[in-house]
PDBQT receptor file of N, H, CA, C and O in Angstrom, charges set to zero:
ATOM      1  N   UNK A   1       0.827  -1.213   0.000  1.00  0.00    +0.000 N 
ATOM      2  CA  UNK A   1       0.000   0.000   0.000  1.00  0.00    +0.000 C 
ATOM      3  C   UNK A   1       0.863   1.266   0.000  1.00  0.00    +0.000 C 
ATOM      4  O   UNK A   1       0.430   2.294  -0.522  1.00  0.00    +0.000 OA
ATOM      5  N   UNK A   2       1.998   1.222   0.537  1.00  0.00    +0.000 N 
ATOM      6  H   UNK A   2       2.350   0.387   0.961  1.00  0.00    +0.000 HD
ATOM      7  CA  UNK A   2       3.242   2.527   0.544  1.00  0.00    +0.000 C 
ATOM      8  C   UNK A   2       3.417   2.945  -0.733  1.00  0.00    +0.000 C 
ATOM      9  O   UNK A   2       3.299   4.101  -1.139  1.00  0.00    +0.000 OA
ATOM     10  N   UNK A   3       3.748   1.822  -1.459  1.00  0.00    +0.000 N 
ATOM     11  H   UNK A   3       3.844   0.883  -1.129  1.00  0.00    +0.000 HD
ATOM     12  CA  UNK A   3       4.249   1.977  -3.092  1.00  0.00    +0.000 C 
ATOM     13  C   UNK A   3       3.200   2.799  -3.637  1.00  0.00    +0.000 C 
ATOM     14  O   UNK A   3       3.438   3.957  -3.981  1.00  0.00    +0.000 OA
ATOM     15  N   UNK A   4       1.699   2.124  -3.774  1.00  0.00    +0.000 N 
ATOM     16  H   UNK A   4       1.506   1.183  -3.494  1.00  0.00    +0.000 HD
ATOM     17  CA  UNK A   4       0.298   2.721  -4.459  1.00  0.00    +0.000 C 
ATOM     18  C   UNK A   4       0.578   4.169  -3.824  1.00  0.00    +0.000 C 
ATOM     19  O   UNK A   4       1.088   5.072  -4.487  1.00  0.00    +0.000 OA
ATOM     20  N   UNK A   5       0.275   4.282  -2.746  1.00  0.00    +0.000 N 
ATOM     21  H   UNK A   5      -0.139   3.548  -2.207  1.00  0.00    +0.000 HD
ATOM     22  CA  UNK A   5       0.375   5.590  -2.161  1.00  0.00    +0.000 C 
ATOM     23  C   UNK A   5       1.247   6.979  -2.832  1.00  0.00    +0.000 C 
ATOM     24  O   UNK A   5       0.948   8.169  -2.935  1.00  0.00    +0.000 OA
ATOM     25  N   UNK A   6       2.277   6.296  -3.160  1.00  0.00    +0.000 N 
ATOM     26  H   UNK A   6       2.519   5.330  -3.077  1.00  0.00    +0.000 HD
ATOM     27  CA  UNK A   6       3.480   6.766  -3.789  1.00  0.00    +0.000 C 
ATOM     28  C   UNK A   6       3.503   7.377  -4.820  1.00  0.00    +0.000 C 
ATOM     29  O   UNK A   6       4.168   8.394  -5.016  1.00  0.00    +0.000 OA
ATOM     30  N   UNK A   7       2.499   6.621  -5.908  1.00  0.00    +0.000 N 
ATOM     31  H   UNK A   7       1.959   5.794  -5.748  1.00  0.00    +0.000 HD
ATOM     32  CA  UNK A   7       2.133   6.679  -7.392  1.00  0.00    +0.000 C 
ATOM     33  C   UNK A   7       0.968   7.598  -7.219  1.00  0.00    +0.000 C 
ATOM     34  O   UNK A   7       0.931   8.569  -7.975  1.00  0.00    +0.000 OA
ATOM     35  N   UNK A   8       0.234   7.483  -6.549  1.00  0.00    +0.000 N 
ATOM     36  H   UNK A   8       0.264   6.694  -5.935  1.00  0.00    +0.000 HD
ATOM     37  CA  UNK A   8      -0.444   8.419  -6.838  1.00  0.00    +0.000 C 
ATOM     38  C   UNK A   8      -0.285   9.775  -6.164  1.00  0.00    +0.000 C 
ATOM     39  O   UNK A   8      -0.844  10.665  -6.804  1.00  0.00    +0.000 OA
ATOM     40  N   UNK A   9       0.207  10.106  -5.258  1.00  0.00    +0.000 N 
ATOM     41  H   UNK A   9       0.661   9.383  -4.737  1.00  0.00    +0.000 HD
ATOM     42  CA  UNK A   9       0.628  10.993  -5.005  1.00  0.00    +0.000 C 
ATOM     43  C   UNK A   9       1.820  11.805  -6.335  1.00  0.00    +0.000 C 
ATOM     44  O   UNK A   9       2.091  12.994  -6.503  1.00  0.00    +0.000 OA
ATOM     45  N   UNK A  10       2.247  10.703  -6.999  1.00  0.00    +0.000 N 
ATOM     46  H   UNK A  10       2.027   9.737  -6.863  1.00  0.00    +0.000 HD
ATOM     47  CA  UNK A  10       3.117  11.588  -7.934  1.00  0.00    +0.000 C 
ATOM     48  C   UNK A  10       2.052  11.557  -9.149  1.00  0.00    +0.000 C 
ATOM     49  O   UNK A  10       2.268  12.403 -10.017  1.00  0.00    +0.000 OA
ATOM     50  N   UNK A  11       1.043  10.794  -9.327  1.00  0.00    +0.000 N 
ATOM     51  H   UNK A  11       0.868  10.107  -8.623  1.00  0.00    +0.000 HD
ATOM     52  CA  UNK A  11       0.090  11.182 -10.626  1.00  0.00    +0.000 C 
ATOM     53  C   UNK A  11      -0.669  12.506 -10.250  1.00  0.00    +0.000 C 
ATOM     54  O   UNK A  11      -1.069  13.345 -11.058  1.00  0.00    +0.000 OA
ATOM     55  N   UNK A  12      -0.791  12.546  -8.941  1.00  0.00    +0.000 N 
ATOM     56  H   UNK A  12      -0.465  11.866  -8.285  1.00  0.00    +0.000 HD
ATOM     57  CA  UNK A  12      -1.919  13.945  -8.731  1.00  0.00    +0.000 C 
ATOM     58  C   UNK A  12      -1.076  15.002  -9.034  1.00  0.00    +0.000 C 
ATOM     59  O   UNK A  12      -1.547  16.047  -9.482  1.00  0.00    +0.000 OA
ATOM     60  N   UNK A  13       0.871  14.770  -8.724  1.00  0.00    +0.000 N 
ATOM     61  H   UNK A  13       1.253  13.922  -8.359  1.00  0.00    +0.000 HD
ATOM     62  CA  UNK A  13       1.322  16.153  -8.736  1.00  0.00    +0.000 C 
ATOM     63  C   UNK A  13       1.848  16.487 -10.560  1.00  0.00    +0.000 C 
ATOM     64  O   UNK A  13       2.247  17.520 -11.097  1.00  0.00    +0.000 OA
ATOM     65  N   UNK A  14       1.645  15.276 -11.026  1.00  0.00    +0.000 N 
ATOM     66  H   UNK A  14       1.321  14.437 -10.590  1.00  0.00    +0.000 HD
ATOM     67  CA  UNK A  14       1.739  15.609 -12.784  1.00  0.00    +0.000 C 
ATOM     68  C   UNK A  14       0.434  16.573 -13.080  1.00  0.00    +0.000 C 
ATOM     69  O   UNK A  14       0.414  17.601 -13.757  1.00  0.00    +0.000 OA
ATOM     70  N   UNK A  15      -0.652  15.935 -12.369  1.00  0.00    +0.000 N 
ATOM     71  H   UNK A  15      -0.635  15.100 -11.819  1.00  0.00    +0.000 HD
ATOM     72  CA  UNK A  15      -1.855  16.448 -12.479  1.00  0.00    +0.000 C 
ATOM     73  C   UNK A  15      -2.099  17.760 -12.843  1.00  0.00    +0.000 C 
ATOM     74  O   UNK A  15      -2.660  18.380 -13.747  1.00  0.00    +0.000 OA
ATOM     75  N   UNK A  16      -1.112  18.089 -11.211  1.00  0.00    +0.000 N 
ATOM     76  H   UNK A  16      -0.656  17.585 -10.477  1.00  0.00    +0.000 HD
ATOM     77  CA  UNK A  16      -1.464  20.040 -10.572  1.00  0.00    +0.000 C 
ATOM     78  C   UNK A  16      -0.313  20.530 -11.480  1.00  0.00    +0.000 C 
ATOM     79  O   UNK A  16      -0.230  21.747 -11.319  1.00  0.00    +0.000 OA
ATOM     80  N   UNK A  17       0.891  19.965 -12.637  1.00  0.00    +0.000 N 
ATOM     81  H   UNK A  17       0.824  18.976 -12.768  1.00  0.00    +0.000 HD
ATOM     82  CA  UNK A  17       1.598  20.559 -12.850  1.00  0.00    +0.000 C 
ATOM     83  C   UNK A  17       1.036  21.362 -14.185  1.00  0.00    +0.000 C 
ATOM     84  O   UNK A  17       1.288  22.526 -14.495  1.00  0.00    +0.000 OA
ATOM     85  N   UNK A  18       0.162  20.362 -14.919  1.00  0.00    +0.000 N 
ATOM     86  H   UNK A  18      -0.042  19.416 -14.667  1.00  0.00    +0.000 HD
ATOM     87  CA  UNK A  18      -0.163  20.941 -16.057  1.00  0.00    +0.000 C 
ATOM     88  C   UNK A  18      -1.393  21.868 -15.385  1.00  0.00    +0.000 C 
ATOM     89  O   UNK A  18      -1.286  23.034 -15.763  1.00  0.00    +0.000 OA
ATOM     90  N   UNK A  19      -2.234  21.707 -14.723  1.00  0.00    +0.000 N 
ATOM     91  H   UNK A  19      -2.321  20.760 -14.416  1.00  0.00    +0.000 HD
ATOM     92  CA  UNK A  19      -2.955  22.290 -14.308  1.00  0.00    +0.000 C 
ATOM     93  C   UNK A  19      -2.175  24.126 -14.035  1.00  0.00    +0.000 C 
ATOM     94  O   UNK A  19      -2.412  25.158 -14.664  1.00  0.00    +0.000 OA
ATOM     95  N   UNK A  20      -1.674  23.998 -13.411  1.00  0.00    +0.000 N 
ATOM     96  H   UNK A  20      -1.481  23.160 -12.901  1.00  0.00    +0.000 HD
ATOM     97  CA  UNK A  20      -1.058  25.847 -13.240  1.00  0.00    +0.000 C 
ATOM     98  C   UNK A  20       0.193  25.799 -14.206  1.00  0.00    +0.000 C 
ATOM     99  O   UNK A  20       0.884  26.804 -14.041  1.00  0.00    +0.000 OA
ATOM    100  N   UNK A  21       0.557  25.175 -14.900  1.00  0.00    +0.000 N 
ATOM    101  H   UNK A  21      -0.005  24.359 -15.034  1.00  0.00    +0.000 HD
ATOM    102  CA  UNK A  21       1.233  25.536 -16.326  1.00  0.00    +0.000 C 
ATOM    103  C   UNK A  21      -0.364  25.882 -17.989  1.00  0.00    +0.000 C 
ATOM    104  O   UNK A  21      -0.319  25.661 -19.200  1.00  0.00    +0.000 OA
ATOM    105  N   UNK A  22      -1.126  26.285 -17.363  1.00  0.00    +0.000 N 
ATOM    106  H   UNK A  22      -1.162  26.465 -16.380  1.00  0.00    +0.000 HD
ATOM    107  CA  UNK A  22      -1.929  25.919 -18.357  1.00  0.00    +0.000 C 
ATOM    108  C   UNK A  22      -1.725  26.521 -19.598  1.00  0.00    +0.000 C 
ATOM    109  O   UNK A  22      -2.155  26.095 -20.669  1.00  0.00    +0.000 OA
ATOM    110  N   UNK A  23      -0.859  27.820 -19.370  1.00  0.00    +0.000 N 
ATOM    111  H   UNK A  23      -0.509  28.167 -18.499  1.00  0.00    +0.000 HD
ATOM    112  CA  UNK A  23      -0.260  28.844 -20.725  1.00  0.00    +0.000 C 
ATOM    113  C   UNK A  23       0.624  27.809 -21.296  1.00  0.00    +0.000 C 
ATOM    114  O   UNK A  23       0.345  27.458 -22.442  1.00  0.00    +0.000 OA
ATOM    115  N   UNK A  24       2.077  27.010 -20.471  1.00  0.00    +0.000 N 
ATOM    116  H   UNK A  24       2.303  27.295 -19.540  1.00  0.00    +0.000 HD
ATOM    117  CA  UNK A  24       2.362  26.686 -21.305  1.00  0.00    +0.000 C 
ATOM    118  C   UNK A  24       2.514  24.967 -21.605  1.00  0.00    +0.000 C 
ATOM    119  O   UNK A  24       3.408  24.138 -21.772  1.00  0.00    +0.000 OA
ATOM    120  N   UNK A  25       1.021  25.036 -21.551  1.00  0.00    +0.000 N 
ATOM    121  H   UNK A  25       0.294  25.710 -21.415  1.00  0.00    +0.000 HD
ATOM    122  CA  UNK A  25       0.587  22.650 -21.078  1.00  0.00    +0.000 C 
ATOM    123  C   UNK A  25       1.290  22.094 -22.203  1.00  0.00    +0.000 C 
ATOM    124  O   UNK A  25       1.912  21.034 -22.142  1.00  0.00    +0.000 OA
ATOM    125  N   UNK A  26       1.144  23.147 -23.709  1.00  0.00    +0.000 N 
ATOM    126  H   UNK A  26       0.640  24.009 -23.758  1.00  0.00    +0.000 HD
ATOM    127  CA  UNK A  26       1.364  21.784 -24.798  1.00  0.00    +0.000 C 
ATOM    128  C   UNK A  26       3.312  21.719 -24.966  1.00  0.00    +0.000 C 
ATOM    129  O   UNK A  26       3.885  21.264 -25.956  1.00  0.00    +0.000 OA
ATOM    130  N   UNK A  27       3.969  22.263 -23.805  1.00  0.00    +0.000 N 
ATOM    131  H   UNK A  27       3.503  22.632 -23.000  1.00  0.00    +0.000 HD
ATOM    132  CA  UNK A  27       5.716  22.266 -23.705  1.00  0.00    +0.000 C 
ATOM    133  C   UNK A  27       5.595  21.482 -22.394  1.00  0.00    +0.000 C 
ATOM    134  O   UNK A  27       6.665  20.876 -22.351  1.00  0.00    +0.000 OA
ATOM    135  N   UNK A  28       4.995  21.200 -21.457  1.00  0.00    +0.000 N 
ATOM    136  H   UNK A  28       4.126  21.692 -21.492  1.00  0.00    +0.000 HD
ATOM    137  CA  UNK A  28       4.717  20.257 -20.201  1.00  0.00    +0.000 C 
ATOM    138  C   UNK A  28       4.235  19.244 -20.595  1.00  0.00    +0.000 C 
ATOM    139  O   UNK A  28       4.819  18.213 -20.262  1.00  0.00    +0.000 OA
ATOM    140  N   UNK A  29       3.182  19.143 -21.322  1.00  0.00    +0.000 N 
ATOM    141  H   UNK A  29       2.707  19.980 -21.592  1.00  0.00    +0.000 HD
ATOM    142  CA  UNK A  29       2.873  18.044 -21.645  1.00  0.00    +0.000 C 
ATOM    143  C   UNK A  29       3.798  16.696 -22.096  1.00  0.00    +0.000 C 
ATOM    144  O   UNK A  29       3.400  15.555 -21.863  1.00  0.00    +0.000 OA
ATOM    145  N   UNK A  30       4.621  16.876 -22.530  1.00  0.00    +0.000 N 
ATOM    146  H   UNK A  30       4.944  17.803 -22.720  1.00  0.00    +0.000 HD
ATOM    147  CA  UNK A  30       5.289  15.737 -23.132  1.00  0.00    +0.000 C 
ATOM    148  C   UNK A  30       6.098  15.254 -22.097  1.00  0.00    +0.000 C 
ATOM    149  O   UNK A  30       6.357  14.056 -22.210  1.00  0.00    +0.000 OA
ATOM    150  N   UNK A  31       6.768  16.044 -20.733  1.00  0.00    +0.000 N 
ATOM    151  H   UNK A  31       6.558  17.018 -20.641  1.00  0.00    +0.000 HD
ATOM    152  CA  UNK A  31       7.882  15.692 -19.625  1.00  0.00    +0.000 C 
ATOM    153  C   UNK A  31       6.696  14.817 -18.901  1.00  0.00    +0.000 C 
ATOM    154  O   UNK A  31       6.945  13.639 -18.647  1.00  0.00    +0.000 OA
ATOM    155  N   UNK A  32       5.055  15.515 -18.468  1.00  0.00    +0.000 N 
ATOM    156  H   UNK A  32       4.853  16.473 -18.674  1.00  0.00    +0.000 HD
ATOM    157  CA  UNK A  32       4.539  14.702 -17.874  1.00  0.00    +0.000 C 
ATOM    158  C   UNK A  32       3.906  13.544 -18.486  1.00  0.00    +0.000 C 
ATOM    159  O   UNK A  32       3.376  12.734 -17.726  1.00  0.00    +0.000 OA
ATOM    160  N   UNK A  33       3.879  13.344 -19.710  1.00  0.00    +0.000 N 
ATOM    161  H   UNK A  33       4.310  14.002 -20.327  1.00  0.00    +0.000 HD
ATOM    162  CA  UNK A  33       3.411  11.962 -20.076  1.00  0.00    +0.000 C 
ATOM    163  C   UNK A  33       4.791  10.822 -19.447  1.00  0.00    +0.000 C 
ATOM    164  O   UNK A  33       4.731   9.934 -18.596  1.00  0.00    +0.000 OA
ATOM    165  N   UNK A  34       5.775  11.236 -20.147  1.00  0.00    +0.000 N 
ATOM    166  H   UNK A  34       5.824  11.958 -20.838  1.00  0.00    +0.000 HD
ATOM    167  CA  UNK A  34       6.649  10.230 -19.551  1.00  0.00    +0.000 C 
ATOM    168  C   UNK A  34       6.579  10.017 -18.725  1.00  0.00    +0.000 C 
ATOM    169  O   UNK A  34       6.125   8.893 -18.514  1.00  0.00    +0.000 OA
ATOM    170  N   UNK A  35       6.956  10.885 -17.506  1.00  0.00    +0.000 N 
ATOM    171  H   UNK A  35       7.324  11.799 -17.678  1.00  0.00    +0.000 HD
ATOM    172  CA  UNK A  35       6.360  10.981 -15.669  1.00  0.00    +0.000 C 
ATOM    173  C   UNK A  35       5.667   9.725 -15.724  1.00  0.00    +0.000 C 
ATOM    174  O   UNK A  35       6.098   8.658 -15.287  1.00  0.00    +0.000 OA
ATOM    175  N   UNK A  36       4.559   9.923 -16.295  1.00  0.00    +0.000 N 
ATOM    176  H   UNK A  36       4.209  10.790 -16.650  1.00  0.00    +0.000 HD
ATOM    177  CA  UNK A  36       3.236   8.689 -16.049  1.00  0.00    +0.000 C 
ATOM    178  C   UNK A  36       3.831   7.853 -16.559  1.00  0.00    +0.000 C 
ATOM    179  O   UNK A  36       4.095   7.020 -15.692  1.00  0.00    +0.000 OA
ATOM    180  N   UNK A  37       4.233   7.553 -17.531  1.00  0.00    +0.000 N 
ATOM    181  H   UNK A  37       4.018   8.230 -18.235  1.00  0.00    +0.000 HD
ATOM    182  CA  UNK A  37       4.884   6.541 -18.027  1.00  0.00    +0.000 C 
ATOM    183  C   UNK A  37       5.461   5.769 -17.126  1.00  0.00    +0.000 C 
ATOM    184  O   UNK A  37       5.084   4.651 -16.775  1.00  0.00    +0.000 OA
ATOM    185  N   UNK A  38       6.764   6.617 -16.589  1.00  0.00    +0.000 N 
ATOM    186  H   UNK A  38       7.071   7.525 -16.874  1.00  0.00    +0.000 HD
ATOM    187  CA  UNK A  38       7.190   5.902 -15.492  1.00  0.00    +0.000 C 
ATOM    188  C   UNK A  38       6.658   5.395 -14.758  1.00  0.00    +0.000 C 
ATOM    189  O   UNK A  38       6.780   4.196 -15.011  1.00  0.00    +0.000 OA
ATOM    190  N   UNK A  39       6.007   5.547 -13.811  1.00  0.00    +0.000 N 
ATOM    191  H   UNK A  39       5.908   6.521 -13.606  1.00  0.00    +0.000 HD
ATOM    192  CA  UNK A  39       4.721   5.593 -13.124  1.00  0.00    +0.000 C 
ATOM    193  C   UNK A  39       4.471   4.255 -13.411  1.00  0.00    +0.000 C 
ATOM    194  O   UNK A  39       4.985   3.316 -12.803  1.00  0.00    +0.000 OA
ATOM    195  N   UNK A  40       3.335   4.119 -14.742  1.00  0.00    +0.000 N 
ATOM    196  H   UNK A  40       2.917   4.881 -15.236  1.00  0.00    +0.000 HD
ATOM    197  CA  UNK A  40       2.784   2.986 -14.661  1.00  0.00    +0.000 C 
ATOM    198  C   UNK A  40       4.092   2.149 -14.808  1.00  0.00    +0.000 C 
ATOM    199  O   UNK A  40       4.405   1.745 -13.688  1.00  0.00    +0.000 OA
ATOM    200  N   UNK A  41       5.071   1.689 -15.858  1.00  0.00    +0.000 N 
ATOM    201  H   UNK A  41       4.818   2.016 -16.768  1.00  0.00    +0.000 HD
ATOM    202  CA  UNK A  41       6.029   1.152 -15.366  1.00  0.00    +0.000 C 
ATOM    203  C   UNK A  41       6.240   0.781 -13.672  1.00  0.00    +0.000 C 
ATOM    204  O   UNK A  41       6.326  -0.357 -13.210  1.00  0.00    +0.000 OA
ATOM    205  N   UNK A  42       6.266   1.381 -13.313  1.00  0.00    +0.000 N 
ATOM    206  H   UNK A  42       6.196   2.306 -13.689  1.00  0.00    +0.000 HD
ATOM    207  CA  UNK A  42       6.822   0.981 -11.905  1.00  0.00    +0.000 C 
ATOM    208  C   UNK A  42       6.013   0.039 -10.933  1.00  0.00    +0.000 C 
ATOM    209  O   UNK A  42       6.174  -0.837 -10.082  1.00  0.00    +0.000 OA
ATOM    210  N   UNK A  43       4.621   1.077 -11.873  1.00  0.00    +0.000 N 
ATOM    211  H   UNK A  43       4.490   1.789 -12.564  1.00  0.00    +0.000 HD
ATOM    212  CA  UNK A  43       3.891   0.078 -10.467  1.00  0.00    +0.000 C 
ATOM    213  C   UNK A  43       3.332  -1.306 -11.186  1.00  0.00    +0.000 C 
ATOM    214  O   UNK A  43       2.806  -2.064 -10.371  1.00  0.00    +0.000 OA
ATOM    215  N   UNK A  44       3.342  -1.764 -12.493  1.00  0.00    +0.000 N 
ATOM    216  H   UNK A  44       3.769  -1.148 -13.155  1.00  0.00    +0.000 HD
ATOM    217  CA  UNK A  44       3.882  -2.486 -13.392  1.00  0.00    +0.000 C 
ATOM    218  C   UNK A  44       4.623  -3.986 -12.544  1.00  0.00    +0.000 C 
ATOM    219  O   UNK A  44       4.155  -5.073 -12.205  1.00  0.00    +0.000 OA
ATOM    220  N   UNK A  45       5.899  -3.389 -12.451  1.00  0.00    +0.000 N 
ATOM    221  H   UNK A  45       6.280  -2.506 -12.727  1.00  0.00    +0.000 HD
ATOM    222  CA  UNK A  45       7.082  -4.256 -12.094  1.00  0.00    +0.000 C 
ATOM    223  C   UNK A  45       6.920  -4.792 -10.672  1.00  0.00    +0.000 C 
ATOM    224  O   UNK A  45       7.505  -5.805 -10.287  1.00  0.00    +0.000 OA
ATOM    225  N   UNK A  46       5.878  -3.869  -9.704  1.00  0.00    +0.000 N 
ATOM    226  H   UNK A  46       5.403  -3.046 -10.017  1.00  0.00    +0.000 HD
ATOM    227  CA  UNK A  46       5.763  -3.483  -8.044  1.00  0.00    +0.000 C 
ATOM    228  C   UNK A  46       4.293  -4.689  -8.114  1.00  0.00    +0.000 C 
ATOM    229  O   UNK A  46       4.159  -5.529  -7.225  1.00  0.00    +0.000 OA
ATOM    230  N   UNK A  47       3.510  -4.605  -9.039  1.00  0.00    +0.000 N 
ATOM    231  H   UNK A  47       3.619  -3.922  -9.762  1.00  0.00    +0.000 HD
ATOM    232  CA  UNK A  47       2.587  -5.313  -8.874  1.00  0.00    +0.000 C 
ATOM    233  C   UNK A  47       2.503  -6.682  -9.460  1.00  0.00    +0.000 C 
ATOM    234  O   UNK A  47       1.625  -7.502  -9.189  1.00  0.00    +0.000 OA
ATOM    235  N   UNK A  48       3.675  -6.888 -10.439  1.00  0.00    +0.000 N 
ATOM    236  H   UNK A  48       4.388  -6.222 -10.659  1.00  0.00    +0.000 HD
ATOM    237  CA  UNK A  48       3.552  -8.202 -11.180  1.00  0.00    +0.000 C 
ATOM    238  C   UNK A  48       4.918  -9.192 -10.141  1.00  0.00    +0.000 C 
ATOM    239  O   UNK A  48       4.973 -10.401 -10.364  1.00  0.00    +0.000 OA
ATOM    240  N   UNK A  49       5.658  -8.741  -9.354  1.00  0.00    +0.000 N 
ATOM    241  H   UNK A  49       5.614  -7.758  -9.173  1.00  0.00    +0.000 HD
ATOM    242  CA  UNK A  49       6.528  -9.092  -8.319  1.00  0.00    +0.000 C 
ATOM    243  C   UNK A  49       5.922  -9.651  -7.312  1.00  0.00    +0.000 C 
ATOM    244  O   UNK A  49       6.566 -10.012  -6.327  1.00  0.00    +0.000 OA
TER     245      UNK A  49
């Protein structure tokens, strides 16, 4: 449950990033897809373990 906790706490803060970047989302956008990317990756590897 630490790990989950973890992930989403960093999906909400991809969340709030584009959220108050909203002038400039479509130059954020692409750092936070990866973000998530990672993300699911991780919890991926955390949940199939």
């Amino acid at each position: 449950m630490k790990y989950t906790a973890t992930f989403l706490i960093t999906l909400l803060s991809s969340i709030t990033i584009v959220a108050q970047n909203g002038n400039s989302y479509e130059q954020t956008r692409d750092s936070n897809l990866v973000r998530l990317d990672e993300v699911v990756l991780s919890a991926n590897v955390i949940l199939g373990s």
